[in-house]
N, C-alpha and C positions, 0 to 999 in steps of 0.2 A: 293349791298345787303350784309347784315354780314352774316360773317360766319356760324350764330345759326342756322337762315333762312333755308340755302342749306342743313344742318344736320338734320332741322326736317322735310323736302319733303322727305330726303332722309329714316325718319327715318318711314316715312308714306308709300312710294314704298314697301319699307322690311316686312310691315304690311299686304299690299295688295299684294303682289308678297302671302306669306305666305296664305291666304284667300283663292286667286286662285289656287296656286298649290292642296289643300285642296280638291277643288270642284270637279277639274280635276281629282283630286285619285280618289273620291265619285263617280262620274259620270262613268268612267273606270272600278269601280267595282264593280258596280250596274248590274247584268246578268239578262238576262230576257232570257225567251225561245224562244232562234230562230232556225227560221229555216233557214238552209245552202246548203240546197240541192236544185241542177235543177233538172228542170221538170222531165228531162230523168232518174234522180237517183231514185228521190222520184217514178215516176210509176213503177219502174222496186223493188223498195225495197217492196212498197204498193204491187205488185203481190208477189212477195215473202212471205210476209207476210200469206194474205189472202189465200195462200196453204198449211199452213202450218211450213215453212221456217220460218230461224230464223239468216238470215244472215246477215240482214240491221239492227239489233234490234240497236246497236250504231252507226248507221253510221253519223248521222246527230252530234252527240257531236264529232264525231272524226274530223268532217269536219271545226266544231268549233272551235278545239285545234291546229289543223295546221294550221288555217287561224291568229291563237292569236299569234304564235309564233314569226312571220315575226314582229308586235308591239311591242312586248315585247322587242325584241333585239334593237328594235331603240330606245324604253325609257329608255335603261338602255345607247346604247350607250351614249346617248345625257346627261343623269344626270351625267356622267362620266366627258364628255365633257365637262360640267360644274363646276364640283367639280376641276378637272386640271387649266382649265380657271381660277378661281377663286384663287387658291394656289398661282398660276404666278404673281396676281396681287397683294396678302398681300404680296407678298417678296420683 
């Protein structure tokens, strides 16, 4: 097969590679309201509440933002990993 061939598969991959990466951010940053809390937190914050208390009022986003972090660290490791990988191979 000539050369042009394997350049325009290739030039179609870098297309689609580009589309998915795309969707993946979208999809990733797309938040909806969850809930994070088990049963035992949520009853125990829900009584709080309902007497008055105001000490659960964040506690469901906080449980969101520490569950995001451990993600976050591995997409960034891994684009790193990538961006390296890739340097190696234009050299």
């Amino acid at each position: 097969m000539s050369r042009f061939y394997w350049q325009n598969i290739k030039d179609q991959l870098k297309k689609m590679r580009n589309k998915i990466c795309f969707f993946v951010i979208l999809f990733l940053s797309a938040t909806l309201k969850l809930n994070a809390q088990c049963a035992m937190c949520k009853a125990a914050v829900e009584a709080n509440l309902k007497e008055g208390g105001n000490a659960g009022a964040g506690l469901n986003e906080g449980i969101l933002y520490l569950m995001a972090m451990p993600y976050i660290a591995m997409i960034l490791f891994g684009v790193f990993y990538y961006l390296q990988k890739r340097n190696k191979q234009t050299v």
